[in-house]
mmCIF file of the N, C-alpha and C atoms, coordinates in Angstrom:
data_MODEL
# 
_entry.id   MODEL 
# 
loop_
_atom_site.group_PDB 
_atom_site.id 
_atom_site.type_symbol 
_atom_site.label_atom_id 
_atom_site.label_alt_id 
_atom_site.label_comp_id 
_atom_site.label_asym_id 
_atom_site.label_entity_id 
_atom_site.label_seq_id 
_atom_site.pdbx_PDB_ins_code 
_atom_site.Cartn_x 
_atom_site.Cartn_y 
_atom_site.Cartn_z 
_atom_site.occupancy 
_atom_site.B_iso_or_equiv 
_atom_site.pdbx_formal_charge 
_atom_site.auth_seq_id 
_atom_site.auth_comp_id 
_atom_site.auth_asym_id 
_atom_site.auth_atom_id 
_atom_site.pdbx_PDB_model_num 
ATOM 1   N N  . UNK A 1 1  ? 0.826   -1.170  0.000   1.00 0.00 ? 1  UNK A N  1 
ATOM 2   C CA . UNK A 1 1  ? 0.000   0.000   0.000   1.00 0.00 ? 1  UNK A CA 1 
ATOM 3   C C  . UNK A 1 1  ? 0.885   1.255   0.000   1.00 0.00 ? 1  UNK A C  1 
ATOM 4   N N  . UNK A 1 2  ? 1.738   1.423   0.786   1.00 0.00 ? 2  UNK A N  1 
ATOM 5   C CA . UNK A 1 2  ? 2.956   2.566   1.299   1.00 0.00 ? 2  UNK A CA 1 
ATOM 6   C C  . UNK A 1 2  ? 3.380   2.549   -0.074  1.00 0.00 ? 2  UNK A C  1 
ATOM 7   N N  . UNK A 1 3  ? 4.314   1.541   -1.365  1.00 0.00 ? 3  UNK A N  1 
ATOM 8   C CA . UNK A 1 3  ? 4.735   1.642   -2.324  1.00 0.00 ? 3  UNK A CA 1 
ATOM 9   C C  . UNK A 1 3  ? 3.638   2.044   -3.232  1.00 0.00 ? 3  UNK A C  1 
ATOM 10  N N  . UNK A 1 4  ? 2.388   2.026   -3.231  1.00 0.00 ? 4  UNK A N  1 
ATOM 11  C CA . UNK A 1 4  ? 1.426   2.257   -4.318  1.00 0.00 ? 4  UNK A CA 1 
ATOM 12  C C  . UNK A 1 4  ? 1.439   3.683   -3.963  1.00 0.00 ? 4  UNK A C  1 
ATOM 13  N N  . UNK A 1 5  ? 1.283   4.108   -2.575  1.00 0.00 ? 5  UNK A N  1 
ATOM 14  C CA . UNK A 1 5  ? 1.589   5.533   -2.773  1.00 0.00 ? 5  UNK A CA 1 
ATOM 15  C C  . UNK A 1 5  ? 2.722   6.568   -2.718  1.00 0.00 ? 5  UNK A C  1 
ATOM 16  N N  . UNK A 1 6  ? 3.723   5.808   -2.445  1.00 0.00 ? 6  UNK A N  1 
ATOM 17  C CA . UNK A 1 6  ? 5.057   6.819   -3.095  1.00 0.00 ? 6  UNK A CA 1 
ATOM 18  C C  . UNK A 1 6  ? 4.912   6.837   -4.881  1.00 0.00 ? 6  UNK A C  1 
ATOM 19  N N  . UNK A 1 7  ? 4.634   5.742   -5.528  1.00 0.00 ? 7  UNK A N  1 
ATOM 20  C CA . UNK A 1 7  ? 4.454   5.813   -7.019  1.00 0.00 ? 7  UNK A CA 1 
ATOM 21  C C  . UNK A 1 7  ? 3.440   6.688   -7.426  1.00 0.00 ? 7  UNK A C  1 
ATOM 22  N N  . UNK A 1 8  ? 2.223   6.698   -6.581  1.00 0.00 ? 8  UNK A N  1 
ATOM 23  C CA . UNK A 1 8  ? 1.277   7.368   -7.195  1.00 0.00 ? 8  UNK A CA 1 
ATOM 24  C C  . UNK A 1 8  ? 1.756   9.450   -6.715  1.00 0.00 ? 8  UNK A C  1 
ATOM 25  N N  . UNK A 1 9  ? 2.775   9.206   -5.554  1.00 0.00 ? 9  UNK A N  1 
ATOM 26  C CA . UNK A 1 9  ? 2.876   10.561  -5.694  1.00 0.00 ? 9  UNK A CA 1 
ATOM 27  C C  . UNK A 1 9  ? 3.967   11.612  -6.856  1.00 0.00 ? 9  UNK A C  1 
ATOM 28  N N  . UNK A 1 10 ? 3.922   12.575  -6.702  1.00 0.00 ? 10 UNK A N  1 
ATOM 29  C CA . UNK A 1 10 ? 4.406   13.319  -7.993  1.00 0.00 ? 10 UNK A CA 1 
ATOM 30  C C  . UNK A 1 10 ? 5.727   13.817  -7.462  1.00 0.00 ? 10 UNK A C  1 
ATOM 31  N N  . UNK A 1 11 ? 6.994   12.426  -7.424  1.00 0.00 ? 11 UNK A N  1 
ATOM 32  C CA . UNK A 1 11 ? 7.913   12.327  -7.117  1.00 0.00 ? 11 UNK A CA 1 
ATOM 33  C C  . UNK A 1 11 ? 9.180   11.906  -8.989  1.00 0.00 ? 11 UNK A C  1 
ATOM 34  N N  . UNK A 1 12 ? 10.297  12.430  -8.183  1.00 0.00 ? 12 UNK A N  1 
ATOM 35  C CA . UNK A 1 12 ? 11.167  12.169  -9.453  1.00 0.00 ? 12 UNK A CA 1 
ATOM 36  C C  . UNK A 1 12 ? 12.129  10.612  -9.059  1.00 0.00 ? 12 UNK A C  1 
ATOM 37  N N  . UNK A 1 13 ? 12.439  10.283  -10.380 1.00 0.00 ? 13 UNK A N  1 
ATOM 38  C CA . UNK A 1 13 ? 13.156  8.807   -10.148 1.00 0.00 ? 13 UNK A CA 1 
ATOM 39  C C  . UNK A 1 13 ? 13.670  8.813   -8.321  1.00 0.00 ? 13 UNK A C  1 
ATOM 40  N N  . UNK A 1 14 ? 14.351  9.256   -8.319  1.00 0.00 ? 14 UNK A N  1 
ATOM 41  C CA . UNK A 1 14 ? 15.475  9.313   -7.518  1.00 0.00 ? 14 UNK A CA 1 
ATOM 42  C C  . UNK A 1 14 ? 14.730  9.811   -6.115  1.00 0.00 ? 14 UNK A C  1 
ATOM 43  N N  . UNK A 1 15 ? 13.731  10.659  -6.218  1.00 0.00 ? 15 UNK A N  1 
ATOM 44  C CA . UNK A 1 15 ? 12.935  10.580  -4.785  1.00 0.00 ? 15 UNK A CA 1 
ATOM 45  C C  . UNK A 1 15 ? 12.298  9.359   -4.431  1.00 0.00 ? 15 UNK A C  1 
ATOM 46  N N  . UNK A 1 16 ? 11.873  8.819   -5.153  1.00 0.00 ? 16 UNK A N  1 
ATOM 47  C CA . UNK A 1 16 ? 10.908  7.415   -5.547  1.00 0.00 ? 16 UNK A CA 1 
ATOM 48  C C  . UNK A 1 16 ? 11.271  6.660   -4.633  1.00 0.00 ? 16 UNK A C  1 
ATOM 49  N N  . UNK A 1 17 ? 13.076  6.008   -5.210  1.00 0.00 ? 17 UNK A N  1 
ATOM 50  C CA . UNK A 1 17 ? 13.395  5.003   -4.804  1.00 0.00 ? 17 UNK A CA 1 
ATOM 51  C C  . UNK A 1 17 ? 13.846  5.633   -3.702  1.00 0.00 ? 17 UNK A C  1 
ATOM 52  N N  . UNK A 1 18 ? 14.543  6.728   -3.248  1.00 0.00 ? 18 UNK A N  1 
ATOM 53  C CA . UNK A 1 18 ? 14.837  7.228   -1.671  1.00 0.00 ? 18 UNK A CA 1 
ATOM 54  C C  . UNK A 1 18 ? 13.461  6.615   -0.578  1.00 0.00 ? 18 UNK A C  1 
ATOM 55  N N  . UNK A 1 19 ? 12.429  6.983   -1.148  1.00 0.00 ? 19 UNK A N  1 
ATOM 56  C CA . UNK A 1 19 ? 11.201  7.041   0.023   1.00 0.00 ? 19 UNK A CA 1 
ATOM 57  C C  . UNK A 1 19 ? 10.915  5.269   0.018   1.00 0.00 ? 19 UNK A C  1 
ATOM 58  N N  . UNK A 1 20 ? 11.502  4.570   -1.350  1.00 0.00 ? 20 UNK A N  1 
ATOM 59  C CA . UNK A 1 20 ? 11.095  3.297   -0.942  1.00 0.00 ? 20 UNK A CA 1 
ATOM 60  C C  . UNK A 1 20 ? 12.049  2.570   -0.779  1.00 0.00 ? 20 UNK A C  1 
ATOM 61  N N  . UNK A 1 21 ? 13.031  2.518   -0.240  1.00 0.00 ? 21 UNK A N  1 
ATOM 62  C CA . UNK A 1 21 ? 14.474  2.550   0.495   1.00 0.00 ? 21 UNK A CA 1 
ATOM 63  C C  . UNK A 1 21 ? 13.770  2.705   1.646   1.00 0.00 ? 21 UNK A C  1 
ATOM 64  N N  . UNK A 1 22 ? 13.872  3.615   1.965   1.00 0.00 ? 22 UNK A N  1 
ATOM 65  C CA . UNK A 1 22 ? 13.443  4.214   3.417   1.00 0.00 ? 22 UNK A CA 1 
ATOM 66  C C  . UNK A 1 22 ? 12.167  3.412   4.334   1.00 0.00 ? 22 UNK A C  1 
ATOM 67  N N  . UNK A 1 23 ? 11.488  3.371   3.027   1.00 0.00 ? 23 UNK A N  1 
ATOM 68  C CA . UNK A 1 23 ? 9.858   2.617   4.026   1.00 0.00 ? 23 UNK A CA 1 
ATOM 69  C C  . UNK A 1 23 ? 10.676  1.291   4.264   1.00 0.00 ? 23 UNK A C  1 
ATOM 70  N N  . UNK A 1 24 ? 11.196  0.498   3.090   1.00 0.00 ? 24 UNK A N  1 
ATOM 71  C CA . UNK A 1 24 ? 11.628  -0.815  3.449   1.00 0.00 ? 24 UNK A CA 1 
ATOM 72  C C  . UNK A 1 24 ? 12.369  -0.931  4.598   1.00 0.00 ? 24 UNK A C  1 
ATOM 73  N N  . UNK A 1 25 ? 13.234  0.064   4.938   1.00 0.00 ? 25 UNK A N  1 
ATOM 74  C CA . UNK A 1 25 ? 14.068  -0.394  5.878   1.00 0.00 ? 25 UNK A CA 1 
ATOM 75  C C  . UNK A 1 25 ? 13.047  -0.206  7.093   1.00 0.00 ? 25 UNK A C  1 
ATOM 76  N N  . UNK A 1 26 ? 12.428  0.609   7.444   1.00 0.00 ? 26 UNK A N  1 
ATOM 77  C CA . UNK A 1 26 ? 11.743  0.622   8.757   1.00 0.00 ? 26 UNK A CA 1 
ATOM 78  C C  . UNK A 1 26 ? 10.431  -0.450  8.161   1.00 0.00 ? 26 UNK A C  1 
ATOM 79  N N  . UNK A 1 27 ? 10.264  -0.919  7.686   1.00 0.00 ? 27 UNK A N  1 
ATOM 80  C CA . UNK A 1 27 ? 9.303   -2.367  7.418   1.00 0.00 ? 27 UNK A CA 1 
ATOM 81  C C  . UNK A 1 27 ? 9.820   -3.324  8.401   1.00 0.00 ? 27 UNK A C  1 
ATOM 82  N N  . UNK A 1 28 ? 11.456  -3.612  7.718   1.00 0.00 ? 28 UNK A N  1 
ATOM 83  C CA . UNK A 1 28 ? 12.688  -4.393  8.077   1.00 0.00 ? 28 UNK A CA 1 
ATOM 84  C C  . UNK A 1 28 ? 12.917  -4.369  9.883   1.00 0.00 ? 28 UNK A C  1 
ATOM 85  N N  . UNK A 1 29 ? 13.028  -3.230  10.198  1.00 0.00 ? 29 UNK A N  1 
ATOM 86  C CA . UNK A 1 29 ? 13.283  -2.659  11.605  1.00 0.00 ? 29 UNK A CA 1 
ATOM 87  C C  . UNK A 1 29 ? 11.867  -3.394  12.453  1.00 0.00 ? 29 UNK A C  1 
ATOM 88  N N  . UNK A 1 30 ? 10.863  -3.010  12.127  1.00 0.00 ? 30 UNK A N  1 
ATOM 89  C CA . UNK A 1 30 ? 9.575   -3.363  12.924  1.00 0.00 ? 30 UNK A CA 1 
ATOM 90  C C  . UNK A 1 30 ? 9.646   -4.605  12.956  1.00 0.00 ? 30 UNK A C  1 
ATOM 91  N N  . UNK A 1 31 ? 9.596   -5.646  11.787  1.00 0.00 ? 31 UNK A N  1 
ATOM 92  C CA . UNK A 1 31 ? 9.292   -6.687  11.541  1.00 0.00 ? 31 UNK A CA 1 
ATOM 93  C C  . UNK A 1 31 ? 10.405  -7.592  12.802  1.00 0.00 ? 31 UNK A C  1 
ATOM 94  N N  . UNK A 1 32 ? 11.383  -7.273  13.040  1.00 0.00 ? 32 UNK A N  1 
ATOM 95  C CA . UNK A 1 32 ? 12.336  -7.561  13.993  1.00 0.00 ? 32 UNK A CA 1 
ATOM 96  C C  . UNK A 1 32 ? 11.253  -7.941  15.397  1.00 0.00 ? 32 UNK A C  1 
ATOM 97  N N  . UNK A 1 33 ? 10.392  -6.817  15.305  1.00 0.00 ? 33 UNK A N  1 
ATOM 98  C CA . UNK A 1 33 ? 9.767   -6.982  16.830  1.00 0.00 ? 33 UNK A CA 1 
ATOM 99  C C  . UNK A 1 33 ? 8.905   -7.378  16.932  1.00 0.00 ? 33 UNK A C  1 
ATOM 100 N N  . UNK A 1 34 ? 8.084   -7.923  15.985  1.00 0.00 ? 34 UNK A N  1 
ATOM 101 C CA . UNK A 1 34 ? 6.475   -7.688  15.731  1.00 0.00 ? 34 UNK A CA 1 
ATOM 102 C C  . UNK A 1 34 ? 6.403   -9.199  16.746  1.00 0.00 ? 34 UNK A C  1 
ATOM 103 N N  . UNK A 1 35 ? 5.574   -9.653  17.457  1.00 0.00 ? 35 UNK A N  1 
ATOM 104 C CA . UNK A 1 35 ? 4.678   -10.418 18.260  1.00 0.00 ? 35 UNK A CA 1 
ATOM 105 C C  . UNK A 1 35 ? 3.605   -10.994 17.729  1.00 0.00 ? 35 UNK A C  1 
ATOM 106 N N  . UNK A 1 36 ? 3.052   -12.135 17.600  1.00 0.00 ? 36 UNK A N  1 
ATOM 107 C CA . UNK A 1 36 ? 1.495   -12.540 17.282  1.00 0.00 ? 36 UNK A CA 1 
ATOM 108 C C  . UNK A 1 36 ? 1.608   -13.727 16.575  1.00 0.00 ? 36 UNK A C  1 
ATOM 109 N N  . UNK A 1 37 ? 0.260   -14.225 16.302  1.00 0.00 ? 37 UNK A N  1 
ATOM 110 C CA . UNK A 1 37 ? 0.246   -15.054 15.550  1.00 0.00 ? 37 UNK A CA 1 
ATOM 111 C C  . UNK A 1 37 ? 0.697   -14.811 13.832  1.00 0.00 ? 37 UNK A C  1 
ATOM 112 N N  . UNK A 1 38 ? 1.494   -15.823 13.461  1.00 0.00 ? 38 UNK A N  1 
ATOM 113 C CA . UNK A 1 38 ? 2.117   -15.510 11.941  1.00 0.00 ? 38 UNK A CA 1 
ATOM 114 C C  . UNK A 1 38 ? 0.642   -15.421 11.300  1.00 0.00 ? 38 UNK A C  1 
ATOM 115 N N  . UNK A 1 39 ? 1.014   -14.620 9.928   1.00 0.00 ? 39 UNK A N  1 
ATOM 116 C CA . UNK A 1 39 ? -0.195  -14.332 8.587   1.00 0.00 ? 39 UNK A CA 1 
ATOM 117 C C  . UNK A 1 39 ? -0.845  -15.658 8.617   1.00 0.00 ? 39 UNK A C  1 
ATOM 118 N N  . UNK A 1 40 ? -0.343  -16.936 8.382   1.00 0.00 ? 40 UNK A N  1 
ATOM 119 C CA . UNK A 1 40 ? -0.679  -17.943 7.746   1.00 0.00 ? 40 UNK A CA 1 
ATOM 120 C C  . UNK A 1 40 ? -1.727  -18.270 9.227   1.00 0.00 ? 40 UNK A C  1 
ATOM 121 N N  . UNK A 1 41 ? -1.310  -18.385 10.389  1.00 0.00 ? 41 UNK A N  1 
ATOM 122 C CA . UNK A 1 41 ? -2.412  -18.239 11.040  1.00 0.00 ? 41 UNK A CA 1 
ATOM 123 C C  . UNK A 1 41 ? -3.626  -17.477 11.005  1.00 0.00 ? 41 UNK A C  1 
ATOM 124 N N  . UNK A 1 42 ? -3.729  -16.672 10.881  1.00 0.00 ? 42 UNK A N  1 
ATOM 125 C CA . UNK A 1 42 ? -4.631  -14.917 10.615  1.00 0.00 ? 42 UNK A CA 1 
ATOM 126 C C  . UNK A 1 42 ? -5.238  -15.684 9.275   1.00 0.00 ? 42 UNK A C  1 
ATOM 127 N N  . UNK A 1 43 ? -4.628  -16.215 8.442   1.00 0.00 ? 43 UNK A N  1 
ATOM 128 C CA . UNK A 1 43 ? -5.283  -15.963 7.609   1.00 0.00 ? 43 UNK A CA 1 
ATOM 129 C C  . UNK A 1 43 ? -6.338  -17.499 7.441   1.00 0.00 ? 43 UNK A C  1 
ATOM 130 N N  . UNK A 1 44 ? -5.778  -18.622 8.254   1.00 0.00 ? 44 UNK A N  1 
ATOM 131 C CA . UNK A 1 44 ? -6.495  -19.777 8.886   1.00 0.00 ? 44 UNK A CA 1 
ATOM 132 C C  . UNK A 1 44 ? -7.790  -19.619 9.412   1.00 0.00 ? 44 UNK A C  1 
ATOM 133 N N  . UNK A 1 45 ? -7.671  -18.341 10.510  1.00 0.00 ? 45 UNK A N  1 
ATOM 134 C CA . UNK A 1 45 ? -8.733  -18.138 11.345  1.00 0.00 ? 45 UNK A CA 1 
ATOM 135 C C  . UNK A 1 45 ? -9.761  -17.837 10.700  1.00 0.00 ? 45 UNK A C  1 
ATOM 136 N N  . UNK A 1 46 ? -9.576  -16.662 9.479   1.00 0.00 ? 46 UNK A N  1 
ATOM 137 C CA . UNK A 1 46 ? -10.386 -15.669 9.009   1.00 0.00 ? 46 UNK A CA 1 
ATOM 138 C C  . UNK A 1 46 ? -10.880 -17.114 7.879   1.00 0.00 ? 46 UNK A C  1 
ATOM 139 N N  . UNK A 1 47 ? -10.167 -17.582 7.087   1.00 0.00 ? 47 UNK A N  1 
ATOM 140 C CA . UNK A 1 47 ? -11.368 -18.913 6.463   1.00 0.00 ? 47 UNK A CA 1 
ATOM 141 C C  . UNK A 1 47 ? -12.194 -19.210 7.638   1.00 0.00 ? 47 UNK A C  1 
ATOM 142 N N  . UNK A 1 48 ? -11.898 -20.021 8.888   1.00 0.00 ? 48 UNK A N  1 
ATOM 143 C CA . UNK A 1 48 ? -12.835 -20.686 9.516   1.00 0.00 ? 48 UNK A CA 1 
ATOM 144 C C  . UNK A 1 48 ? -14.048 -20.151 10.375  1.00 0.00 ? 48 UNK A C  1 
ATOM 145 N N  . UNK A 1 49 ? -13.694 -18.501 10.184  1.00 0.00 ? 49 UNK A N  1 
ATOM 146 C CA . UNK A 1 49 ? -14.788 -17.880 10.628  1.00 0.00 ? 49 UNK A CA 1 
ATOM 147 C C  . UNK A 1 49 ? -15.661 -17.134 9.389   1.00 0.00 ? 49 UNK A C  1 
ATOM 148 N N  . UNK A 1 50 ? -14.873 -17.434 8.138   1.00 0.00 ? 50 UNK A N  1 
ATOM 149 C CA . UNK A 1 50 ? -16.007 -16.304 7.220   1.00 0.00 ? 50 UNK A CA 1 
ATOM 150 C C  . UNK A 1 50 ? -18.037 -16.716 6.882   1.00 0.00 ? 50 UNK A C  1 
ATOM 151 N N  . UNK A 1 51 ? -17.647 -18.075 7.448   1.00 0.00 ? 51 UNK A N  1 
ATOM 152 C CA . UNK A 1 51 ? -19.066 -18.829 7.531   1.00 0.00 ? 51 UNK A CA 1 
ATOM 153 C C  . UNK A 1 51 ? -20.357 -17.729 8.246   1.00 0.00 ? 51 UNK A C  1 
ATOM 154 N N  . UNK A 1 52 ? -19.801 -17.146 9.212   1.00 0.00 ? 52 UNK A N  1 
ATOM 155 C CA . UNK A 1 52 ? -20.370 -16.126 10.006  1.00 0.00 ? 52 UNK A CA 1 
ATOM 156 C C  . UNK A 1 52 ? -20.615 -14.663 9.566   1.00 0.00 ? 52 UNK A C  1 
ATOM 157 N N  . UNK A 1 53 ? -19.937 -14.864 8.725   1.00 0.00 ? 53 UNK A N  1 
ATOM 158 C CA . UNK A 1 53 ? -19.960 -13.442 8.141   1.00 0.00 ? 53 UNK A CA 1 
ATOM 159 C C  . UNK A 1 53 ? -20.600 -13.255 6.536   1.00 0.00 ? 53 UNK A C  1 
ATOM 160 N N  . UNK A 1 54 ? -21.643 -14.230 6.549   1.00 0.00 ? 54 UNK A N  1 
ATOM 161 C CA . UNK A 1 54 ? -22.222 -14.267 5.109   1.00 0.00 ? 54 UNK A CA 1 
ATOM 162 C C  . UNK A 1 54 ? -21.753 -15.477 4.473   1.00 0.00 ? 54 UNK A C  1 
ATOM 163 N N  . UNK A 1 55 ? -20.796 -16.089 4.925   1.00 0.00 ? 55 UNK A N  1 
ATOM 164 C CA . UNK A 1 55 ? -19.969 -17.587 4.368   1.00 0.00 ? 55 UNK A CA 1 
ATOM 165 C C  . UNK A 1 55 ? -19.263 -16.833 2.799   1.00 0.00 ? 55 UNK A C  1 
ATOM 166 N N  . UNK A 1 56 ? -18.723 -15.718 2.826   1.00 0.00 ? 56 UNK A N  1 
ATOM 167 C CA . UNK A 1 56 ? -17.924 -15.178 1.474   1.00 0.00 ? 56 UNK A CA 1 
ATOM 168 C C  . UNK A 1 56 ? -16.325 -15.493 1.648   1.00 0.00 ? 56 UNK A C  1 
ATOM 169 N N  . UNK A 1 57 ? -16.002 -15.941 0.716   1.00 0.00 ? 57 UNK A N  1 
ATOM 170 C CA . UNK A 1 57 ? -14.434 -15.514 0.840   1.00 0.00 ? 57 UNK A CA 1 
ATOM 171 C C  . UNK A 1 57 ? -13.952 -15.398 0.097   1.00 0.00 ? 57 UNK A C  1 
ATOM 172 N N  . UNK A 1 58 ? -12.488 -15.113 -0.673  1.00 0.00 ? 58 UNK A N  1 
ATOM 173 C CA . UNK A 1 58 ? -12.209 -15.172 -1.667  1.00 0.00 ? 58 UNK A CA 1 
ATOM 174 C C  . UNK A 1 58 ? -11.989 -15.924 -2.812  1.00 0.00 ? 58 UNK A C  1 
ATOM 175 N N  . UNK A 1 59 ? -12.881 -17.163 -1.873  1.00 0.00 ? 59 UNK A N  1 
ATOM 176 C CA . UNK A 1 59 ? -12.646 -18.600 -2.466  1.00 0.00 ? 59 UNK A CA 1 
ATOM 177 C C  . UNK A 1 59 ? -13.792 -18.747 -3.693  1.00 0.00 ? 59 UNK A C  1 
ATOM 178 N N  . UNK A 1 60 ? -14.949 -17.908 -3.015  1.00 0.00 ? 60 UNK A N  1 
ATOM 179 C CA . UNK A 1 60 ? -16.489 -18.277 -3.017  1.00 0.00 ? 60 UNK A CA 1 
ATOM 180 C C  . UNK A 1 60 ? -17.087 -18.286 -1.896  1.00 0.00 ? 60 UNK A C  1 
ATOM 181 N N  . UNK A 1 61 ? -18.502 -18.806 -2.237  1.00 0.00 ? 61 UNK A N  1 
ATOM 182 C CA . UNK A 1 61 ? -19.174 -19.294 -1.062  1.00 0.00 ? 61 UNK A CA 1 
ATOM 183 C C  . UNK A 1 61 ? -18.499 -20.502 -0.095  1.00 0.00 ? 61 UNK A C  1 
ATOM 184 N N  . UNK A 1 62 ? -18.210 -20.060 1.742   1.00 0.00 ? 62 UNK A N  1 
ATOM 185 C CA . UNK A 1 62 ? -17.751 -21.000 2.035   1.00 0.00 ? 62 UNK A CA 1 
ATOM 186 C C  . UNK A 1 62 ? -18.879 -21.603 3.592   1.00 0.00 ? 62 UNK A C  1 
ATOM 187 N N  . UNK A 1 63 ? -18.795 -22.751 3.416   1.00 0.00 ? 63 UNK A N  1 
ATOM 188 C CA . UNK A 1 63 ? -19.498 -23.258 4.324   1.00 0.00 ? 63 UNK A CA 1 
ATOM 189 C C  . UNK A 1 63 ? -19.085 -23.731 6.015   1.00 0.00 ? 63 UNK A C  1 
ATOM 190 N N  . UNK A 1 64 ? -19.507 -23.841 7.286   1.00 0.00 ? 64 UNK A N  1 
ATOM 191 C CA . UNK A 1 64 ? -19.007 -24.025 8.498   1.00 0.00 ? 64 UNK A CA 1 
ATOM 192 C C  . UNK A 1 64 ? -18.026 -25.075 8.387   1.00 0.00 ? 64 UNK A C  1 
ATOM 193 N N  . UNK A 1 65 ? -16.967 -24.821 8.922   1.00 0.00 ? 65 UNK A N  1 
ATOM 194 C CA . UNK A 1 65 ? -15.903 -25.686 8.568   1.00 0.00 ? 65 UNK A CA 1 
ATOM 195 C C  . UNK A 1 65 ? -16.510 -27.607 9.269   1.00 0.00 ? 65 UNK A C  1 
ATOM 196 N N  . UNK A 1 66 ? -17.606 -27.296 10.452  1.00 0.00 ? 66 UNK A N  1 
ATOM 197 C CA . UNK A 1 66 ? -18.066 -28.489 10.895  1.00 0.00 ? 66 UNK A CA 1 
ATOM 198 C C  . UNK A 1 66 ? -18.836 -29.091 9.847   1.00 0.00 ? 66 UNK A C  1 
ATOM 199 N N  . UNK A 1 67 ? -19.225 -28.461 9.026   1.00 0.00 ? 67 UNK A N  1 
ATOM 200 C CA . UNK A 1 67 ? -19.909 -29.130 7.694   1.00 0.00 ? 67 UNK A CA 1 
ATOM 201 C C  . UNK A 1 67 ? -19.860 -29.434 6.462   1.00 0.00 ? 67 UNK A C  1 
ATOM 202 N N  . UNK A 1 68 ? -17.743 -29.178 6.478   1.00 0.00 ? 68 UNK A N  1 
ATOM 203 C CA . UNK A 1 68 ? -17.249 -29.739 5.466   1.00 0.00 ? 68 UNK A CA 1 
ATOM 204 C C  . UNK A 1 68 ? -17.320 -31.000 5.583   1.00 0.00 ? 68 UNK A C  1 
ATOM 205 N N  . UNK A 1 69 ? -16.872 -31.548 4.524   1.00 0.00 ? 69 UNK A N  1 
ATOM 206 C CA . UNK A 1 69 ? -16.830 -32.994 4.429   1.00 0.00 ? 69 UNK A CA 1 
ATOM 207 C C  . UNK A 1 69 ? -15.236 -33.078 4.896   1.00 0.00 ? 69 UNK A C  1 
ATOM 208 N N  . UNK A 1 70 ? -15.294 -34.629 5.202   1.00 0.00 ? 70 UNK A N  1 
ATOM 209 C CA . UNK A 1 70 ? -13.831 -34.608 5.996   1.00 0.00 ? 70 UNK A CA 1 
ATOM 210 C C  . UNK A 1 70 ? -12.997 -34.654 4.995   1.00 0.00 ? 70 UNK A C  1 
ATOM 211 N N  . UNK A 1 71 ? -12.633 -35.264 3.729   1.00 0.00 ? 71 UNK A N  1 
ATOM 212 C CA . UNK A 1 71 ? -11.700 -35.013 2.217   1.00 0.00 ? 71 UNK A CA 1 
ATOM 213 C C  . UNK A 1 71 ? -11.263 -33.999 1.951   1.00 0.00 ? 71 UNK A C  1 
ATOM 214 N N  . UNK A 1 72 ? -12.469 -32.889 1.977   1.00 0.00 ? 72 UNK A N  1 
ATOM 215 C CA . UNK A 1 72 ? -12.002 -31.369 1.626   1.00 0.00 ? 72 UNK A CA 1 
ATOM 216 C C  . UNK A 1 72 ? -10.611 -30.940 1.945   1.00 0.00 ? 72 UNK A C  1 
ATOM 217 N N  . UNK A 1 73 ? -9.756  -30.641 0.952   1.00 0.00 ? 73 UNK A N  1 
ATOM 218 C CA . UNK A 1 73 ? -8.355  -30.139 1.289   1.00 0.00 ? 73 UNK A CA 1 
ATOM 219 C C  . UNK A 1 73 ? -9.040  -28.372 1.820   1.00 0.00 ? 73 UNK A C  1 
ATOM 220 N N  . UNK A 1 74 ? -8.064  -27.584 2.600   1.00 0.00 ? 74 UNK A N  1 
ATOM 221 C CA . UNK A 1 74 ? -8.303  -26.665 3.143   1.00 0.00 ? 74 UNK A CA 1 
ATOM 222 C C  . UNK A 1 74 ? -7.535  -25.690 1.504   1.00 0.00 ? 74 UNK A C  1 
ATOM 223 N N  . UNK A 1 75 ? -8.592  -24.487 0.952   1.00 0.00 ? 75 UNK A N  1 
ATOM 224 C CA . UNK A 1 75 ? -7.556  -23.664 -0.036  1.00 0.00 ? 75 UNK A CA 1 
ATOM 225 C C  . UNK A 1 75 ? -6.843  -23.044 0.853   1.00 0.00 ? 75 UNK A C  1 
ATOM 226 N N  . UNK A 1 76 ? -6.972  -21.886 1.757   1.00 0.00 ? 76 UNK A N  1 
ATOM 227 C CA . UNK A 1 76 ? -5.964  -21.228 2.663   1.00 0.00 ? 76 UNK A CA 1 
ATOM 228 C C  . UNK A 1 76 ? -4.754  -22.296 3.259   1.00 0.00 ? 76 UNK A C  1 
# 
């Protein structure tokens, strides 16, 4: 998102890559500290709850994970 908007702003070559230099490294810096459950978790949870939320995902329509069939490979 941060790189879509240094590009979209009305910057010259060379400011461009300065500001995206710059974001990366403090990306780099944070990421050092960050705490929680990894993406691939987050993004586990959010399949097994989208049932609740209209059953949408980016999959399609998805159904309560208790009422998959047991075969079903998981897409996430």
């Amino acid at each position: 998102m941060l790189k879509s908007a240094v590009q979209k702003a009305k910057l010259g070559h060379e400011d461009e890559i300065g500001a995206l230099k710059r974001l990366d490294d403090q990306s780099r810096q944070v990421e050092r500290y960050v705490t929680g459950p990894s993406l691939k978790e987050i993004v586990s949870e959010e399949f097994d709850r989208s049932h609740l939320l209209g059953g949408r995902s980016v999959f399609g329509w998805e159904v309560a994970p208790d009422k998959m069939p047991a075969d079903t490979n998981r897409k996430a």
